[in-house]
PDB file of N, CA, C and O in Angstrom:
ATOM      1  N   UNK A   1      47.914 -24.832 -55.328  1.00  0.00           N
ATOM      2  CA  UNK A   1      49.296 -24.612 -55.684  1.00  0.00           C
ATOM      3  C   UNK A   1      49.609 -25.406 -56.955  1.00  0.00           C
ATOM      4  O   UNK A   1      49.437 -26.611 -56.769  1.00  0.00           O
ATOM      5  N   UNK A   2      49.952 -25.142 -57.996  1.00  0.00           N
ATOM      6  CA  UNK A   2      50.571 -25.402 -58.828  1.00  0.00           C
ATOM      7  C   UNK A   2      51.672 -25.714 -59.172  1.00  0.00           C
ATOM      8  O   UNK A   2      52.370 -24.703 -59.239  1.00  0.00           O
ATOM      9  N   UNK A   3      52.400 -26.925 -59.525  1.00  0.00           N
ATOM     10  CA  UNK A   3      53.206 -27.868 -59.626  1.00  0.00           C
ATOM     11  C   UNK A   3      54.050 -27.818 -60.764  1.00  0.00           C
ATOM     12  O   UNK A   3      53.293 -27.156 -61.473  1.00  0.00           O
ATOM     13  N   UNK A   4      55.035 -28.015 -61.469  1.00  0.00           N
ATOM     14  CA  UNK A   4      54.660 -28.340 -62.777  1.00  0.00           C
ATOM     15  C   UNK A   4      55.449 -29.465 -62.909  1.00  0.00           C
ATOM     16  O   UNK A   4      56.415 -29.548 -62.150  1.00  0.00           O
ATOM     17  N   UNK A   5      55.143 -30.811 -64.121  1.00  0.00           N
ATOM     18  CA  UNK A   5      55.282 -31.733 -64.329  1.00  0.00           C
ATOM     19  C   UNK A   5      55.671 -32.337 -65.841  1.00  0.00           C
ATOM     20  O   UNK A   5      55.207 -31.770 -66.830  1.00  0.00           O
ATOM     21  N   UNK A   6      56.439 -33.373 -65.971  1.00  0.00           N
ATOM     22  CA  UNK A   6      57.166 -33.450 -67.172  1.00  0.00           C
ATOM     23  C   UNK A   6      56.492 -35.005 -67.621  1.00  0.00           C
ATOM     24  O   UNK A   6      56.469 -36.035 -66.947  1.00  0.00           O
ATOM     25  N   UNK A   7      56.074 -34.812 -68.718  1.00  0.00           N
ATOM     26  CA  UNK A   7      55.469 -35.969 -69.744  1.00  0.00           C
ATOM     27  C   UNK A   7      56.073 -36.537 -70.609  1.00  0.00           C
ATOM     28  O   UNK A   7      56.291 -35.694 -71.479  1.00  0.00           O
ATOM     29  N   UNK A   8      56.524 -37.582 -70.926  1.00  0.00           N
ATOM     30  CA  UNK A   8      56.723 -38.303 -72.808  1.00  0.00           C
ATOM     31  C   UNK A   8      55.801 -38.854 -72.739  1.00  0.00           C
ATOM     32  O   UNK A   8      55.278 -39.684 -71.995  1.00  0.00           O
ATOM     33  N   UNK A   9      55.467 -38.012 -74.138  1.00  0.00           N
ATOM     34  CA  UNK A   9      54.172 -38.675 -75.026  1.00  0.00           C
ATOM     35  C   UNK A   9      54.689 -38.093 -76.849  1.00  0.00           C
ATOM     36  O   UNK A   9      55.116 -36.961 -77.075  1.00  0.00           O
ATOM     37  N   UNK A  10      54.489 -39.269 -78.016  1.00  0.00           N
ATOM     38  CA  UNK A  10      54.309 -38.903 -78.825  1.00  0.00           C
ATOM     39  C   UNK A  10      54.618 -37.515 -78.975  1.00  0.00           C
ATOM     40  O   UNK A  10      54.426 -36.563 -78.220  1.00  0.00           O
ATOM     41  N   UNK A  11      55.289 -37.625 -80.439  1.00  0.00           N
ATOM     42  CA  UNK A  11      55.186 -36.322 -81.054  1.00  0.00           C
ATOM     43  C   UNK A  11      53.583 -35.830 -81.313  1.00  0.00           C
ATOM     44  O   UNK A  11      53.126 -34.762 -80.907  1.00  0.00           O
ATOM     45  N   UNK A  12      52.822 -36.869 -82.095  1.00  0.00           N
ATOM     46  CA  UNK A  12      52.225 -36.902 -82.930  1.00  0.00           C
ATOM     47  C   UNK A  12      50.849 -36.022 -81.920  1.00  0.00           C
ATOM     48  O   UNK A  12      50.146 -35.026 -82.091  1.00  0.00           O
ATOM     49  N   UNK A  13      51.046 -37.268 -80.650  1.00  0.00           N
ATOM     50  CA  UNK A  13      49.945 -37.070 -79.614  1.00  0.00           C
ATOM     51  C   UNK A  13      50.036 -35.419 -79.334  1.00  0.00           C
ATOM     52  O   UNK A  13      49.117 -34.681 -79.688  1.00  0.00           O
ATOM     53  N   UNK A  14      51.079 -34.979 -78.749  1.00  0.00           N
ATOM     54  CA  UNK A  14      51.082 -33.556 -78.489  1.00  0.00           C
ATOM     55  C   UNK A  14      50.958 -32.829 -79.091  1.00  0.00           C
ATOM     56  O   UNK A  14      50.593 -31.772 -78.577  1.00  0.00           O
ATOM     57  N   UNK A  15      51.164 -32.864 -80.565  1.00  0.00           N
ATOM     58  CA  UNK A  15      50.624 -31.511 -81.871  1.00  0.00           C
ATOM     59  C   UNK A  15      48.863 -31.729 -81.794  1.00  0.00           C
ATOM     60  O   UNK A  15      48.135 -30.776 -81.513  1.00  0.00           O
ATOM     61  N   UNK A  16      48.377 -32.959 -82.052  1.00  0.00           N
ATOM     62  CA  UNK A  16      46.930 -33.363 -81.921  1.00  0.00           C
ATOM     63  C   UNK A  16      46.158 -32.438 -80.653  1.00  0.00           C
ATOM     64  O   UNK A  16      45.207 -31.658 -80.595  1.00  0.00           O
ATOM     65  N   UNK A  17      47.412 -33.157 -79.450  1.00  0.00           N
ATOM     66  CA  UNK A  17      46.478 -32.374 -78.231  1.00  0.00           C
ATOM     67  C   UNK A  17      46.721 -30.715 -78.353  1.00  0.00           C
ATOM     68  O   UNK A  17      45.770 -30.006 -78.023  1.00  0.00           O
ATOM     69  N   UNK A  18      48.056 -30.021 -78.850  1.00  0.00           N
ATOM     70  CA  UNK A  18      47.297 -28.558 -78.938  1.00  0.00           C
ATOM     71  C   UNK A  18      47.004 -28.257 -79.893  1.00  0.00           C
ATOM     72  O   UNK A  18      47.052 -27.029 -79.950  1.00  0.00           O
ATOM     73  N   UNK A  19      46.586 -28.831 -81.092  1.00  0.00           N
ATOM     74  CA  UNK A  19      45.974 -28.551 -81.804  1.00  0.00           C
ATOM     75  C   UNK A  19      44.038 -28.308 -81.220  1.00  0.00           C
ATOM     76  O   UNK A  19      43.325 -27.340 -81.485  1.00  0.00           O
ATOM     77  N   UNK A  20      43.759 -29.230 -80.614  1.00  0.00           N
ATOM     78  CA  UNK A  20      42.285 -29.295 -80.065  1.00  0.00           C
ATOM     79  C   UNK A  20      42.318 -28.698 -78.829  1.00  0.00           C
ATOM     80  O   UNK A  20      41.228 -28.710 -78.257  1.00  0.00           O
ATOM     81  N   UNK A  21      43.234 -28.173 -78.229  1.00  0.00           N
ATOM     82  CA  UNK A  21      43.646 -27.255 -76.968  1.00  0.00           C
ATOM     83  C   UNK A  21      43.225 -26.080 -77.969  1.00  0.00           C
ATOM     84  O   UNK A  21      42.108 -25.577 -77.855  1.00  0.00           O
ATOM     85  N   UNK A  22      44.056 -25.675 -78.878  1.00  0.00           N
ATOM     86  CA  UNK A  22      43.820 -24.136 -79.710  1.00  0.00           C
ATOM     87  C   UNK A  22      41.976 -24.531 -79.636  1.00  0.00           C
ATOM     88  O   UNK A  22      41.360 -24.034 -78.693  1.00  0.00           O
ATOM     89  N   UNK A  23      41.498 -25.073 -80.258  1.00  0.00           N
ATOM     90  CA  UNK A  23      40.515 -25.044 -81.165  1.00  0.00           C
ATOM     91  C   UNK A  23      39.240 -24.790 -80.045  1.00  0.00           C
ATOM     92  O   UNK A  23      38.359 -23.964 -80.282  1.00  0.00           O
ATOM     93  N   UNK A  24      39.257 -25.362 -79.176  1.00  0.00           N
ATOM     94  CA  UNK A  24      38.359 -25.508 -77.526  1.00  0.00           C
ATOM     95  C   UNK A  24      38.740 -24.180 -77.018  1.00  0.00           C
ATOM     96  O   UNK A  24      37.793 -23.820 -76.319  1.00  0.00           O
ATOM     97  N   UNK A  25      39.712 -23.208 -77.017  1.00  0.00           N
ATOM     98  CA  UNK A  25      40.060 -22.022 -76.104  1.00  0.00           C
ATOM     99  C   UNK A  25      40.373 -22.492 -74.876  1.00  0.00           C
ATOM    100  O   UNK A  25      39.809 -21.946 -73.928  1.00  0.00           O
ATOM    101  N   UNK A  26      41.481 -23.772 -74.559  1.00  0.00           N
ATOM    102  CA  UNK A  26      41.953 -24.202 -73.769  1.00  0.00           C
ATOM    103  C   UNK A  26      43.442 -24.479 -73.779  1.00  0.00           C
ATOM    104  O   UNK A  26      43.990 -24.705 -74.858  1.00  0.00           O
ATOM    105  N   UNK A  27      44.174 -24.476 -72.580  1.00  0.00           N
ATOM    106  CA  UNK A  27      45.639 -24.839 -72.660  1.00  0.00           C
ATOM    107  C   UNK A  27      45.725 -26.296 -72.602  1.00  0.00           C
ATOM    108  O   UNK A  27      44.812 -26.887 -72.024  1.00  0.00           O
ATOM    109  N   UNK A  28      46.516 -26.844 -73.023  1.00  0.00           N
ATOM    110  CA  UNK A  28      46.649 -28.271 -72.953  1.00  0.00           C
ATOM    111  C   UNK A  28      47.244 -28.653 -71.049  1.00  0.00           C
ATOM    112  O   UNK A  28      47.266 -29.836 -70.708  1.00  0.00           O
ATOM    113  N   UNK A  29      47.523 -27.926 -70.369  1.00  0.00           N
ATOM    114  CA  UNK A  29      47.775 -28.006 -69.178  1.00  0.00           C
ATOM    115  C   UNK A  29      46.147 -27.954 -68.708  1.00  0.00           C
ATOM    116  O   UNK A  29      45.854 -29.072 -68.286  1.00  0.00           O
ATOM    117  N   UNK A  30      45.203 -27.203 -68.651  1.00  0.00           N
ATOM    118  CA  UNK A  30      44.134 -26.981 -68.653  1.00  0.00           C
ATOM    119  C   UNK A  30      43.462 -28.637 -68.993  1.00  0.00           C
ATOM    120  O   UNK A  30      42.821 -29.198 -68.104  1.00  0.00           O
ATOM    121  N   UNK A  31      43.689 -29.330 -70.370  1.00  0.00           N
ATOM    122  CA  UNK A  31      43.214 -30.319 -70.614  1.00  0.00           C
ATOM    123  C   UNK A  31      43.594 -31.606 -69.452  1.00  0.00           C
ATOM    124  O   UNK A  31      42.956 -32.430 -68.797  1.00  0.00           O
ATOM    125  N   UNK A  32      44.943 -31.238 -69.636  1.00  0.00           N
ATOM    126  CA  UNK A  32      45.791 -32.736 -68.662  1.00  0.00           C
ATOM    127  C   UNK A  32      44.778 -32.691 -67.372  1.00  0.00           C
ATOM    128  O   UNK A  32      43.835 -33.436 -67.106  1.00  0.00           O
ATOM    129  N   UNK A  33      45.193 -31.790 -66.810  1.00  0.00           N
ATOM    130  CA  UNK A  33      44.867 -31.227 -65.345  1.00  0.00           C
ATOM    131  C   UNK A  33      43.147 -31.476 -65.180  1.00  0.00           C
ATOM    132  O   UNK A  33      42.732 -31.667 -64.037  1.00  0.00           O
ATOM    133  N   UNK A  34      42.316 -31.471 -66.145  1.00  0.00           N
ATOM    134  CA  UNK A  34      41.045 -31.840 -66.241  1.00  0.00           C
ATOM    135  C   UNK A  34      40.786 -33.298 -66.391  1.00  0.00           C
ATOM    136  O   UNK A  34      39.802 -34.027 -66.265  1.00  0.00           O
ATOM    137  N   UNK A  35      41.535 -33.389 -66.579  1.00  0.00           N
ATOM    138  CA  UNK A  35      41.663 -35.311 -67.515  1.00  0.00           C
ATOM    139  C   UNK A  35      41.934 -35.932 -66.090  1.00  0.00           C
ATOM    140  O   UNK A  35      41.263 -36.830 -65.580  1.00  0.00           O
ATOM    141  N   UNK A  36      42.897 -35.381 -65.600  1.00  0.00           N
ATOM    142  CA  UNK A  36      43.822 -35.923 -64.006  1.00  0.00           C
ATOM    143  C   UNK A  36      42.522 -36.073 -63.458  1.00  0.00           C
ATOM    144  O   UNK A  36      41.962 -37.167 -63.383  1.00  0.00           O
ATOM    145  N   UNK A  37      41.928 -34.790 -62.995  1.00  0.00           N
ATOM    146  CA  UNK A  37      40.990 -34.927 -61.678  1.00  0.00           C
ATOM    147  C   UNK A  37      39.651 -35.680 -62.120  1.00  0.00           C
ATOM    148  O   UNK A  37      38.849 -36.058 -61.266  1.00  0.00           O
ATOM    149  N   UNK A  38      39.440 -35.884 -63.473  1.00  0.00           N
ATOM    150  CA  UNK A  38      38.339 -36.682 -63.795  1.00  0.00           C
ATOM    151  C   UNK A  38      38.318 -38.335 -63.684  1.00  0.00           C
ATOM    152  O   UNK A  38      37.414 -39.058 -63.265  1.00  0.00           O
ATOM    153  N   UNK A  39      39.492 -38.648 -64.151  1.00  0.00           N
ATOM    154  CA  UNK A  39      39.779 -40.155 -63.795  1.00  0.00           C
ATOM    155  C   UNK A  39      39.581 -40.288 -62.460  1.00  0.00           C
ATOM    156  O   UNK A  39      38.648 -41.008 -62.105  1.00  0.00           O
ATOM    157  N   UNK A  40      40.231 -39.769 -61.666  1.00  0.00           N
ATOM    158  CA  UNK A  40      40.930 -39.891 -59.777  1.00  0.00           C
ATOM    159  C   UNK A  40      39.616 -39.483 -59.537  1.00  0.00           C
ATOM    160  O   UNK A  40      39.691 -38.872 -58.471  1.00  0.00           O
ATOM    161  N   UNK A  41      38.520 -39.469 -59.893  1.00  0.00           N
ATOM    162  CA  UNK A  41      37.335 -39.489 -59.045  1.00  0.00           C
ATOM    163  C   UNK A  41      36.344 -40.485 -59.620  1.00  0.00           C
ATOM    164  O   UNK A  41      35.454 -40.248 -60.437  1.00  0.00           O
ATOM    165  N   UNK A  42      36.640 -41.585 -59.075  1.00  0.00           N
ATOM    166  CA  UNK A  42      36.251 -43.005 -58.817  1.00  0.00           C
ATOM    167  C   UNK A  42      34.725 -43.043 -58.601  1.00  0.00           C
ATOM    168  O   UNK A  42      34.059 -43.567 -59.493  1.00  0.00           O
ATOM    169  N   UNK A  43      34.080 -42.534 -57.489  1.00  0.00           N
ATOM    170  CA  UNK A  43      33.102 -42.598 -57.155  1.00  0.00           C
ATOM    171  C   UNK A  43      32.153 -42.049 -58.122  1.00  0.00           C
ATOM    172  O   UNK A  43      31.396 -42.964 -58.448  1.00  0.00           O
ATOM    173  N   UNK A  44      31.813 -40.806 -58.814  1.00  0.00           N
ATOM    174  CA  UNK A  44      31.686 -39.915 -60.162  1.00  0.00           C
ATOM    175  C   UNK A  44      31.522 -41.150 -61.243  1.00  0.00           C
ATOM    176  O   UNK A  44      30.481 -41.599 -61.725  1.00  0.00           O
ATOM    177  N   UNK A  45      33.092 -41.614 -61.501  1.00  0.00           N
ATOM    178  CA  UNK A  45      33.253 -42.313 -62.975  1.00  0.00           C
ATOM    179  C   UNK A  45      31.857 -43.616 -62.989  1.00  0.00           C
ATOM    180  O   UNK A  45      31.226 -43.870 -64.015  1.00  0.00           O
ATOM    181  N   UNK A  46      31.626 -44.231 -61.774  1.00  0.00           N
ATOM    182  CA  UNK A  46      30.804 -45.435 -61.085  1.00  0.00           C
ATOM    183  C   UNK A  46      29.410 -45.054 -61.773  1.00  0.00           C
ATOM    184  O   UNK A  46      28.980 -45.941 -62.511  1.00  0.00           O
ATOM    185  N   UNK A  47      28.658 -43.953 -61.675  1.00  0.00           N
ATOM    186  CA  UNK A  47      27.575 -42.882 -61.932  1.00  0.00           C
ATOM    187  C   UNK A  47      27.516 -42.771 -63.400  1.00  0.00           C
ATOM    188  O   UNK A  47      26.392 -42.907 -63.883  1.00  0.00           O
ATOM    189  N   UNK A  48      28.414 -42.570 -64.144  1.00  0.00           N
ATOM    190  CA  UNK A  48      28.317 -42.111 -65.362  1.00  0.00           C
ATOM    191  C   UNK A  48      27.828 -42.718 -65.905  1.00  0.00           C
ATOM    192  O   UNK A  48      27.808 -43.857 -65.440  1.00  0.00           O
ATOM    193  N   UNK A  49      26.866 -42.470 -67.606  1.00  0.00           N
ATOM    194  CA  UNK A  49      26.799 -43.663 -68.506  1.00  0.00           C
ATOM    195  C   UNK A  49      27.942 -43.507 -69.865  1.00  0.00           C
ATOM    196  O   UNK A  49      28.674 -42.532 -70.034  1.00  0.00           O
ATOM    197  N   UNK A  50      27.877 -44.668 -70.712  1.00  0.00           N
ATOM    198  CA  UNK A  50      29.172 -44.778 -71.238  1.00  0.00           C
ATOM    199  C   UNK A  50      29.276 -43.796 -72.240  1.00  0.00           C
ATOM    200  O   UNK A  50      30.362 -43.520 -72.750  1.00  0.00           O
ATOM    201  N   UNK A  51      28.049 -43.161 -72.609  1.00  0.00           N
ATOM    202  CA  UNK A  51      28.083 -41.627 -73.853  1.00  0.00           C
ATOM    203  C   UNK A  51      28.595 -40.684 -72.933  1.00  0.00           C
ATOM    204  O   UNK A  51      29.546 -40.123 -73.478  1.00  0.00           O
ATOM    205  N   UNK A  52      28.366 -40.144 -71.526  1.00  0.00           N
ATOM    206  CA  UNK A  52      28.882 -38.896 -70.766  1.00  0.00           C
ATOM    207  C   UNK A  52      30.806 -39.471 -70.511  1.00  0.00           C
ATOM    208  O   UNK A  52      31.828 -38.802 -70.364  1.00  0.00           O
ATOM    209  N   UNK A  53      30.588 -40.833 -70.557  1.00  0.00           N
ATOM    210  CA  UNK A  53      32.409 -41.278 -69.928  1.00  0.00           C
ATOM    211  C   UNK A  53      33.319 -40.809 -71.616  1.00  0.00           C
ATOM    212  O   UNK A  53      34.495 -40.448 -71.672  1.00  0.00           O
ATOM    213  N   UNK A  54      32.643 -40.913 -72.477  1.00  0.00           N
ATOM    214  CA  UNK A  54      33.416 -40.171 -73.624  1.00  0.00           C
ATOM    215  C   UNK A  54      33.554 -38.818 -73.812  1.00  0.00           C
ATOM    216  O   UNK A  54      34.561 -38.503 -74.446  1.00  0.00           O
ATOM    217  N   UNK A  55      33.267 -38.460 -73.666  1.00  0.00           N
ATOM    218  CA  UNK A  55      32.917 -36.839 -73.362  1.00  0.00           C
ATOM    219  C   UNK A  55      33.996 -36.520 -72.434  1.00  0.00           C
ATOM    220  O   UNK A  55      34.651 -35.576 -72.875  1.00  0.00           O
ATOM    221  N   UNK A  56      34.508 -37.030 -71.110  1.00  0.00           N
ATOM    222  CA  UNK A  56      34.977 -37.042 -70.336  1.00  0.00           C
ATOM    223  C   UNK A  56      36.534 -35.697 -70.467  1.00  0.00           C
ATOM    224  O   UNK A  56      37.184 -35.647 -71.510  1.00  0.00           O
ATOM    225  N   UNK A  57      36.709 -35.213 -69.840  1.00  0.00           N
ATOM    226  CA  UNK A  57      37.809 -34.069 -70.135  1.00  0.00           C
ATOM    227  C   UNK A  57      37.366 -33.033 -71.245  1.00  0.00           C
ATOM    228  O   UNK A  57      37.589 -31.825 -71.173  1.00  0.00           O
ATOM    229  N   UNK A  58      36.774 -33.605 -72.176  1.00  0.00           N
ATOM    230  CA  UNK A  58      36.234 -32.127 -72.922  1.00  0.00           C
ATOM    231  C   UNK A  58      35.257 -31.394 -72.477  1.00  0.00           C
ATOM    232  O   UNK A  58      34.892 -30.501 -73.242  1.00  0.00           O
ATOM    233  N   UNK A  59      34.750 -31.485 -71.540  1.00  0.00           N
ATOM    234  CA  UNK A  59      33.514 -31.038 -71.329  1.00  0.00           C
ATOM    235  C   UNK A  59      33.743 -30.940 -69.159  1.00  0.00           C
ATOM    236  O   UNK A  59      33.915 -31.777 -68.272  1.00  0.00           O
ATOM    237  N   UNK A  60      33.638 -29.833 -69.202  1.00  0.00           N
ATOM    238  CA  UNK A  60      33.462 -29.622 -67.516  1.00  0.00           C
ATOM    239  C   UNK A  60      32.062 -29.120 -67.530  1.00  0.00           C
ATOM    240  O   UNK A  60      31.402 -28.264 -68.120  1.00  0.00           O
ATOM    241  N   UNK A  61      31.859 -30.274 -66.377  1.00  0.00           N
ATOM    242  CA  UNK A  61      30.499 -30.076 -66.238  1.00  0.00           C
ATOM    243  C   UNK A  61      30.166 -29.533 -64.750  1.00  0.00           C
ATOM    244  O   UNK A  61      31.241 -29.739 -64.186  1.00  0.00           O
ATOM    245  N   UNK A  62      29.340 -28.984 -63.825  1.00  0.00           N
ATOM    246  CA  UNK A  62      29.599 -28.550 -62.819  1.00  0.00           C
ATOM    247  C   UNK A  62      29.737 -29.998 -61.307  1.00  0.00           C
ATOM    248  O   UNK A  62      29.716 -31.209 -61.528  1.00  0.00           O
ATOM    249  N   UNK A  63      29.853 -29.414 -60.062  1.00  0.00           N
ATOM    250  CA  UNK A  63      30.004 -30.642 -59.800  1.00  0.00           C
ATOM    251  C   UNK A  63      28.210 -31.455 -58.983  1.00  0.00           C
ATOM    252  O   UNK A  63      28.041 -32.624 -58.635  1.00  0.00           O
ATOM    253  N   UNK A  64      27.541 -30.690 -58.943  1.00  0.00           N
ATOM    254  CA  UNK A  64      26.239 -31.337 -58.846  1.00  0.00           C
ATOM    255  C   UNK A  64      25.288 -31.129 -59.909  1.00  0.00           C
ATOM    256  O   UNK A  64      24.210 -30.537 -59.851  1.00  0.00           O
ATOM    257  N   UNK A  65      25.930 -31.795 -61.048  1.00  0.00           N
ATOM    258  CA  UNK A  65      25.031 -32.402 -62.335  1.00  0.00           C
ATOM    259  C   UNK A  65      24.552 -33.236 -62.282  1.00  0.00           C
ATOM    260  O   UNK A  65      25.148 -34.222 -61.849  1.00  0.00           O
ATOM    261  N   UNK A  66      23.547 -33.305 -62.583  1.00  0.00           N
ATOM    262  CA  UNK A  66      22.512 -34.561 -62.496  1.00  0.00           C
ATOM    263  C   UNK A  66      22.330 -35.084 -63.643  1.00  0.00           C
ATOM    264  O   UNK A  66      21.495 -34.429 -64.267  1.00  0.00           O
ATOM    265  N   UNK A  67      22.848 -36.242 -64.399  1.00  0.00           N
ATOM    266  CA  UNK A  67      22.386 -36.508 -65.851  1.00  0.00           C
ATOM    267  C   UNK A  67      20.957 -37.150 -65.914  1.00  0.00           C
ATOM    268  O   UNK A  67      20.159 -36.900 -66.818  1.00  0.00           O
ATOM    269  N   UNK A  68      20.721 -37.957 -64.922  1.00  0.00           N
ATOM    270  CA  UNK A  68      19.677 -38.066 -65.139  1.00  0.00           C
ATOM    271  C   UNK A  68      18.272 -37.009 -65.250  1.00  0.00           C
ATOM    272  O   UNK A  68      17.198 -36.917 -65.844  1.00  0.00           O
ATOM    273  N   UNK A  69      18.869 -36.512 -64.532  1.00  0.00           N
ATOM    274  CA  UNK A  69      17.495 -35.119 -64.276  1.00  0.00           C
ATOM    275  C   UNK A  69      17.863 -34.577 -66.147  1.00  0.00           C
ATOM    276  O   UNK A  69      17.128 -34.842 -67.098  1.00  0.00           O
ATOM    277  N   UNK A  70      19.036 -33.881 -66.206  1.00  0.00           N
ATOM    278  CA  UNK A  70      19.178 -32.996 -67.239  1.00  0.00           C
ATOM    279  C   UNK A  70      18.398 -34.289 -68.619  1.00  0.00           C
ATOM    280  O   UNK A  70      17.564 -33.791 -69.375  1.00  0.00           O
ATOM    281  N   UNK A  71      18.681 -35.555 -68.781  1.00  0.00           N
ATOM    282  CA  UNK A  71      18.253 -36.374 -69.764  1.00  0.00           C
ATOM    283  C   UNK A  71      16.894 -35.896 -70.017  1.00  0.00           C
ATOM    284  O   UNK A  71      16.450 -35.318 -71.009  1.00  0.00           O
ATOM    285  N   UNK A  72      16.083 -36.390 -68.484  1.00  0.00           N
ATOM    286  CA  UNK A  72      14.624 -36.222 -68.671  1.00  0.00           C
ATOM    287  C   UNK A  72      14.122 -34.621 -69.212  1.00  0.00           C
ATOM    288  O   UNK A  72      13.372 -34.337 -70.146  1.00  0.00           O
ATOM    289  N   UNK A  73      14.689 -33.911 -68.450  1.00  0.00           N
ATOM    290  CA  UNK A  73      14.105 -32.799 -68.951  1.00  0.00           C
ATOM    291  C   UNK A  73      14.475 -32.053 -70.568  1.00  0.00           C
ATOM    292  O   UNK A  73      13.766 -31.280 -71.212  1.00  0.00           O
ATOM    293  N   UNK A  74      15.362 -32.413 -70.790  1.00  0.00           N
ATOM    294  CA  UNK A  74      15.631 -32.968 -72.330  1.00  0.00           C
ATOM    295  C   UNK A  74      14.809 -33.907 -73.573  1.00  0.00           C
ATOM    296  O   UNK A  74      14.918 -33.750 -74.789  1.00  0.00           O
ATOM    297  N   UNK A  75      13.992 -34.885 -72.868  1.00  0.00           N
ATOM    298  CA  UNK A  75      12.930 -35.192 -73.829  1.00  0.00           C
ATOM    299  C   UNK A  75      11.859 -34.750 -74.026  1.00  0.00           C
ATOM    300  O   UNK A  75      11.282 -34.520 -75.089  1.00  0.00           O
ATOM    301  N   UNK A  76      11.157 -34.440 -71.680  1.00  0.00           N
ATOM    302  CA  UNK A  76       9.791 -33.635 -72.174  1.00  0.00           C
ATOM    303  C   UNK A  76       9.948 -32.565 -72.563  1.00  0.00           C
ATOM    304  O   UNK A  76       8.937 -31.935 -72.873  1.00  0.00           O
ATOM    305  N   UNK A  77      11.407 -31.861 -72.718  1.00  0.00           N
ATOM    306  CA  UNK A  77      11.094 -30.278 -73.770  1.00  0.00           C
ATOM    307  C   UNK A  77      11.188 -30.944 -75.242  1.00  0.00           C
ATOM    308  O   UNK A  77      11.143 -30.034 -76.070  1.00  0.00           O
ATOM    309  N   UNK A  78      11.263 -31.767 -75.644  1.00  0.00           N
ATOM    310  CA  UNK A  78      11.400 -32.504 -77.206  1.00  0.00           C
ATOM    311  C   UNK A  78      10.393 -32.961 -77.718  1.00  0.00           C
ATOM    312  O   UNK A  78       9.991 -32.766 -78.865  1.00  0.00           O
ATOM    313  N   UNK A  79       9.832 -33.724 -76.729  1.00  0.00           N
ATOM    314  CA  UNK A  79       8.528 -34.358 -77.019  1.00  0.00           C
ATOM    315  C   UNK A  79       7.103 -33.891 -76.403  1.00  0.00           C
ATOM    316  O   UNK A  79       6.125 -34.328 -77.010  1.00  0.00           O
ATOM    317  N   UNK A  80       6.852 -33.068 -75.286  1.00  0.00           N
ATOM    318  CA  UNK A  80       6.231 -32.409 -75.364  1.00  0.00           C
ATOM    319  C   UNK A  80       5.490 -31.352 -75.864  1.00  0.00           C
ATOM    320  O   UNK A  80       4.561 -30.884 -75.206  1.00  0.00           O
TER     321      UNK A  80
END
């Protein structure tokens, strides 16, 4: 169910955020709402390393990703 909810933030911040909302093929509700459930999962954030925690909201990743697996198999296709 869908809610809807009221923010102050910056002018500046909100042209920025749909500006990179346009540019991604995303709504900035889409962004928030991704951003929300990514923080509020505590256990997840614990797991991460600090290059995937930047990334964080731009990037949905599924929910049994393995970075470590995906890393490794990322070098022996590089270096192999």
């Amino acid at each position: 169910m869908n809610t809807k909810l009221t923010l102050t933030v910056e002018k500046s911040i909100i042209e920025k955020a749909k500006s990179y909302a346009k540019h991604t093929g995303r709504s900035l509700s889409e962004l928030i709402e991704n951003y929300l459930e990514t923080i509020t999962q505590v256990e997840t954030q614990q797991k991460m390393s600090p290059k995937l925690k930047k990334i964080v909201g731009a990037v949905k990743l599924p929910k049994n990703f393995d970075e470590e697996k995906e890393l490794r198999s990322y070098f022996e296709k590089k270096h192999l």
